[in-house]
C-alpha positions as CSV (number, residue, x, y, z in Angstrom):
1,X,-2.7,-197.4,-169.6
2,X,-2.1,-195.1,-172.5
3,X,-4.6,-191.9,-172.0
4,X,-4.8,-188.1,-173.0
5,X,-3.9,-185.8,-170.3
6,X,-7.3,-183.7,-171.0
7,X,-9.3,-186.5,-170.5
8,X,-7.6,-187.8,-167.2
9,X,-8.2,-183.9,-166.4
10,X,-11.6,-183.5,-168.0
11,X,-12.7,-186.8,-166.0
12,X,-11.2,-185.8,-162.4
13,X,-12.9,-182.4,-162.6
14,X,-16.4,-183.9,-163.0
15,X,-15.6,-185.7,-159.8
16,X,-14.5,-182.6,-158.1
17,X,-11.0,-183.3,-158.1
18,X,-7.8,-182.8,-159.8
19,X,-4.7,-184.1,-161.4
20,X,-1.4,-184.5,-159.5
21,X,1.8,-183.8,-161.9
22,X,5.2,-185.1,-160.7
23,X,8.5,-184.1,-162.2
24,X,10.6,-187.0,-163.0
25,X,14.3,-187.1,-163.7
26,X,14.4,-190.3,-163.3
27,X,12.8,-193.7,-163.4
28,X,13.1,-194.6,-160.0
29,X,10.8,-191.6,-159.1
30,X,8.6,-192.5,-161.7
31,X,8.3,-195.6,-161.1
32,X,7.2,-194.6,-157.3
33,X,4.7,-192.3,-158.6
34,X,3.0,-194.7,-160.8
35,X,3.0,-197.2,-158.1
36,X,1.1,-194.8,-156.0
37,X,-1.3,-194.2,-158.7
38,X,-2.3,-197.8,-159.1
39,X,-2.8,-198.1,-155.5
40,X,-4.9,-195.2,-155.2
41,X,-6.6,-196.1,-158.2
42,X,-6.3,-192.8,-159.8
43,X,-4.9,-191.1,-163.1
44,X,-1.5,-189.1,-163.0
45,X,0.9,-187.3,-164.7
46,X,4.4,-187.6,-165.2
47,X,6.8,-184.3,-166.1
48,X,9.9,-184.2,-168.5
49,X,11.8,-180.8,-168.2
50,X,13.3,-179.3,-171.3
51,X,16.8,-179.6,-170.0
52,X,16.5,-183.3,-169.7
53,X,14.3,-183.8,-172.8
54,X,17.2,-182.5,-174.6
55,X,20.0,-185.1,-174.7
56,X,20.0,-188.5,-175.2
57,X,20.0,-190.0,-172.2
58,X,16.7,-187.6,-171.4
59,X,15.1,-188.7,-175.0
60,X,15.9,-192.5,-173.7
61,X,13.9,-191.7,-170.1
62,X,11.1,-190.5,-172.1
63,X,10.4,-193.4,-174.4
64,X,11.1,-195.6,-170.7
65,X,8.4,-193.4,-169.3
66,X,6.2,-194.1,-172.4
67,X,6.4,-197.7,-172.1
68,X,5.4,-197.5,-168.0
69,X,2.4,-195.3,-168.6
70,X,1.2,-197.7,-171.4
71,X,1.6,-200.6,-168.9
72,X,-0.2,-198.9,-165.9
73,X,-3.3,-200.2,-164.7
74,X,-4.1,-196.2,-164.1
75,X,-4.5,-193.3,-166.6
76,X,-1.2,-192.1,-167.1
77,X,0.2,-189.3,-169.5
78,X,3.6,-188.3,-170.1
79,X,3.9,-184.3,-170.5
80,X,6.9,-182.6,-172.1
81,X,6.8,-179.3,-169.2
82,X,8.1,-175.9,-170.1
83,X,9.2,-176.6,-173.4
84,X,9.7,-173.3,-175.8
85,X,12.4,-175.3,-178.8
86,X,10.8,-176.5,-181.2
87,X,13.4,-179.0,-181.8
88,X,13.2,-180.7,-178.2
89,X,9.1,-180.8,-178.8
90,X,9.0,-182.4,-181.5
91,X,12.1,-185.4,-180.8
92,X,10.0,-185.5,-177.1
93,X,6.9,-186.4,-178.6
94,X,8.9,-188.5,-181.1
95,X,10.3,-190.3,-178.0
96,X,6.7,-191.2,-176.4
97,X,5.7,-187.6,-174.8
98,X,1.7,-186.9,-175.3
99,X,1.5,-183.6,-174.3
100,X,3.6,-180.3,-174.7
101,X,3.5,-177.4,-172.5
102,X,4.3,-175.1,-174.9
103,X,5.4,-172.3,-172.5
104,X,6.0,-168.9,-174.2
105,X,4.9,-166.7,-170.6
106,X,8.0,-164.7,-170.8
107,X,7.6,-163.4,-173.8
108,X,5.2,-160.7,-175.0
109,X,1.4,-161.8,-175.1
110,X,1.5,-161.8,-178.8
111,X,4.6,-163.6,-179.5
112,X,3.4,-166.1,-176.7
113,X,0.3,-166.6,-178.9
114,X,2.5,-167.4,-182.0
115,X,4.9,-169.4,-179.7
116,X,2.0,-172.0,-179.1
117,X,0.8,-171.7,-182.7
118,X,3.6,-172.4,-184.3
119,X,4.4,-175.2,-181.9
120,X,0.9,-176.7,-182.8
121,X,1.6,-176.2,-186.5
122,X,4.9,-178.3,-186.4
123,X,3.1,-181.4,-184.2
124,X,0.1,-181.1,-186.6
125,X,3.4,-181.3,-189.7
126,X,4.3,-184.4,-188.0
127,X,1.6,-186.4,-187.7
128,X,0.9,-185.3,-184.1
129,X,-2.5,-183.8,-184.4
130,X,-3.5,-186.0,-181.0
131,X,-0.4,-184.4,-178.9
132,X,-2.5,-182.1,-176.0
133,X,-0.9,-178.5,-175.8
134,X,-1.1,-176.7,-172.3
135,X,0.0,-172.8,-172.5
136,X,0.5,-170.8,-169.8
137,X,-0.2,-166.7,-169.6
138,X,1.4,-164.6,-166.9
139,X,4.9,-165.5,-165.2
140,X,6.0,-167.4,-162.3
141,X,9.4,-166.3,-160.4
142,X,11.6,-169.1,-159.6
143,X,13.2,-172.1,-161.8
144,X,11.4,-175.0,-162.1
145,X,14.4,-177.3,-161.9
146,X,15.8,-175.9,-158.4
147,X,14.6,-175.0,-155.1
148,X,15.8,-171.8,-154.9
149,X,17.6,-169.0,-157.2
150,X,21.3,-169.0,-157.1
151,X,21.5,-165.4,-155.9
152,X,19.0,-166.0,-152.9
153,X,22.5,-167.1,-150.5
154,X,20.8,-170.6,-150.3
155,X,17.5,-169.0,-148.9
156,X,14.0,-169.7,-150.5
157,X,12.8,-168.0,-153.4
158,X,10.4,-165.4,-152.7
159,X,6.7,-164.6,-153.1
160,X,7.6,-162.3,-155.5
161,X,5.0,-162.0,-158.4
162,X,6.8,-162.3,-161.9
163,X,3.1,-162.2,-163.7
164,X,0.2,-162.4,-162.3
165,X,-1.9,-164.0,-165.2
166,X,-4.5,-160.8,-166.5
167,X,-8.0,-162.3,-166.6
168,X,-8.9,-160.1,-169.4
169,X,-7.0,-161.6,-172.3
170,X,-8.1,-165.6,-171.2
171,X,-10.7,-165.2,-173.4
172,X,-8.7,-164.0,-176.3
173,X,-5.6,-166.5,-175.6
174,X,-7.3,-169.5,-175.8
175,X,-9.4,-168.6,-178.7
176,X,-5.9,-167.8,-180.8
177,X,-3.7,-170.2,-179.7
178,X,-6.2,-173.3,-179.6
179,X,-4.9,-174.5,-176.1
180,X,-6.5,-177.3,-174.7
181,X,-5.0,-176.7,-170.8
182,X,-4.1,-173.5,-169.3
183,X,-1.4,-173.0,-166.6
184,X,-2.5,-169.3,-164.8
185,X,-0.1,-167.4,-162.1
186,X,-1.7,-166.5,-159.4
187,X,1.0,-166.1,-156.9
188,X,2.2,-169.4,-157.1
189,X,6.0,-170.0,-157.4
190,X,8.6,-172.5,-158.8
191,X,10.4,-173.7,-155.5
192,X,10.0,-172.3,-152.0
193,X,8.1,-169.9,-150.6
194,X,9.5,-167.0,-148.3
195,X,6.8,-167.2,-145.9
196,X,3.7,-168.0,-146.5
197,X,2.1,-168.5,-150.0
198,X,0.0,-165.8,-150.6
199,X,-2.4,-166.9,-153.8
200,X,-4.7,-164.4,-155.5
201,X,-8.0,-166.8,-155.4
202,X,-9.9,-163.6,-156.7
203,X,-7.4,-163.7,-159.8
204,X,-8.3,-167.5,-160.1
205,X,-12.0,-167.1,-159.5
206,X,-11.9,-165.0,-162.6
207,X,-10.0,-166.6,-164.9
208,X,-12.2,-169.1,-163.9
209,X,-15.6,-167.7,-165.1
210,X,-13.8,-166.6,-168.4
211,X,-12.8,-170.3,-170.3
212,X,-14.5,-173.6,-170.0
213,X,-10.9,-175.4,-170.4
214,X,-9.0,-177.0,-167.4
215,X,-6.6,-174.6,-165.7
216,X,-3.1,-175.8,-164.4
217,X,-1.7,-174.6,-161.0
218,X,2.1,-175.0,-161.1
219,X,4.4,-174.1,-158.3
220,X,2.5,-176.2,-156.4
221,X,5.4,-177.5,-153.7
222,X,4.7,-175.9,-150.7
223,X,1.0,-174.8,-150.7
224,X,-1.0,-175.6,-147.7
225,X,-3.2,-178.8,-149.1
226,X,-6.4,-177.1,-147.2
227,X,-5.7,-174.4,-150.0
228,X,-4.5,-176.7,-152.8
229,X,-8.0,-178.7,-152.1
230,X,-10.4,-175.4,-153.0
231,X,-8.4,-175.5,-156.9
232,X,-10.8,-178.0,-158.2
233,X,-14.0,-175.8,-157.2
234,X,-12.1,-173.0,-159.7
235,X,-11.3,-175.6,-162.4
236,X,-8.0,-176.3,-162.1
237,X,-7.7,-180.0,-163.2
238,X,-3.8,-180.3,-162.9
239,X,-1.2,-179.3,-160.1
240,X,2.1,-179.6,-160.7
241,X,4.8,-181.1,-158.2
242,X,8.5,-180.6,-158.4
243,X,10.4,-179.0,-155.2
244,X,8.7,-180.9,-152.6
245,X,9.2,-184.3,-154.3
246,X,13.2,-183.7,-155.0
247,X,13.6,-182.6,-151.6
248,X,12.1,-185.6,-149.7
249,X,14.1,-187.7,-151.9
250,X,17.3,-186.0,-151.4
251,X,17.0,-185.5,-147.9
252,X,16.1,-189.7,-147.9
253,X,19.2,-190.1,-149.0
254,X,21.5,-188.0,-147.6
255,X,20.2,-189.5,-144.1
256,X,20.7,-193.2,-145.6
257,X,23.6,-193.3,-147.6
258,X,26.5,-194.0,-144.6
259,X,24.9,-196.8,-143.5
260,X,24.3,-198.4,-147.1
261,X,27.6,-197.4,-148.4
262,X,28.7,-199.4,-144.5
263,X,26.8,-201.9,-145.3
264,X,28.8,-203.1,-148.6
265,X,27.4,-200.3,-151.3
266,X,24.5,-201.4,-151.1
267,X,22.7,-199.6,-153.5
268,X,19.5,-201.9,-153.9
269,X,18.4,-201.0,-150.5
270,X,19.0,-196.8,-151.0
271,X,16.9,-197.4,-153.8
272,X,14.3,-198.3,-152.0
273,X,14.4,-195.6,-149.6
274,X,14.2,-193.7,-152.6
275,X,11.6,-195.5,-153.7
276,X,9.4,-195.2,-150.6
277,X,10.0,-191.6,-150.7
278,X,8.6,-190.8,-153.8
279,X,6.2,-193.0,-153.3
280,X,4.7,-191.6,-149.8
281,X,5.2,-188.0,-151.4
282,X,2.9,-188.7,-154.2
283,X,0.4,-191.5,-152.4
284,X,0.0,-188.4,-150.0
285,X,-0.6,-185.5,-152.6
286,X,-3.1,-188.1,-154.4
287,X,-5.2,-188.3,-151.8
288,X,-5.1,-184.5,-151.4
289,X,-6.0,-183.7,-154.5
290,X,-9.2,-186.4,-154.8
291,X,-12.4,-186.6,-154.4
């Protein structure tokens, strides 16, 4: 069913819980990850990344996405992630996205307040005045789209800290920009870890105290869920899923595709070990995340 991502937020925080946020590149994944939802009986989120949100075929995924969330019998939201062109914001929300993460952390704090502004202004222009804007302050090392850099020899990205969010301007950034989530880094990372993840729950604690609006914990693949389950406690009402979820399903397939390709192409059955996949990987991180 067609609902805000704040409130799906808002509503799992007051139960102690939060939000699980899956990257989809396709419909098959997203159609797992709803399934899960409905099952669980829970809201969810479903990512579009910038690079698909900006052709056709990516614009086409997005109004499909639109049309599953409306039919869920769950809360479900469809968030354009990372997105910094205005152009791609506003033909994703034209498409059927609800929500932008207007995401100007690489740039200087004040040009990442007028990033967010102006992204606001030009959804407001449009007739988008409901759209919900996440911002994020501080920078997370990695890509968001792969599991590792390219220069890393095939290795997992570090635990390198690009950003660490500074607790000190919260205040101020939400105030200017108007954002209605936050996404923090506190030693989280797109893809793998090297190691261990090593999060700064001090950092958290105190962004924490310092803005009554939900916080977003991306990077998310990776982290121990016995830490991932003390993020609701510190008001973060959305974690976002990418690495872990691509993984299972590409590793699902590389193991099944012999034997379906043997067994006359058959691509409805890999499907549905792609299906599964998704599905487990979410059903699992639901129940994770819940209270």
């Amino acid at each position: 069913m067609r609902a805000q991502l704040d409130e799906i937020v808002g509503s799992a925080l007051q139960r102690g819980s939060a939000v699980p946020a899956f990257t989809c590149y396709d419909f098959t994944t997203a159609l797992a990850v709803v399934g899960a939802a409905e099952e669980a009986g829970r809201g969810v989120i479903l990512l579009v990344a910038p690079k698909t949100a900006a052709t056709t075929n990516g614009l086409r995924l997005i109004s499909a996405l639109r049309g599953l969330a409306d039919e869920a019998s769950v809360p479900v939201a469809v968030q354009l992630d990372h997105a910094s062109d205005l152009e791609v914001i506003t033909a994703a929300v034209a498409a059927g996205a609800d929500s932008v993460l207007a995401d100007g952390s690489s740039l200087p704090y004040e040009e990442n307040i007028a990033l967010v502004r102006e992204v606001r202004k030009a959804l407001d222009a449009r007739g988008s005045a409901d759209v919900v804007l996440e911002a994020e302050l501080g920078g997370l090392a990695g890509d968001e789209d792969k599991a590792f850099g390219a220069d890393s020899g095939g290795e997992p990205s570090g635990n390198d800290v690009a950003g660490l969010t500074d607790s000190a301007q919260v205040e101020d950034f939400v105030a200017r920009t108007g954002a209605q989530l936050l996404a923090v880094a506190v030693g989280n990372v797109h893809g793998k870890y090297k190691g261990e993840p090593e999060l700064r729950w001090d950092v958290l604690q105190d962004i924490a105290v310092r803005t009554r609006i939900p916080l977003v914990l991306h990077g998310a693949s990776g982290i121990p869920a016995d830490e991932l389950a003390k993020a609701p406690a510190m008001n973060v009402g959305k974690v976002n899923f990418n690495t872990e979820l691509r993984t299972g399903v590409l590793a699902t397939l590389e193991a099944q595709t012999a034997a379906h390709r043997a067994d006359g192409e058959n691509l409805q059955g890999l499907l549905a070990h792609w299906n599964a996949s998704a599905k487990d990987f979410a059903a699992a991180t639901l129940g994770m995340l819940s209270r």
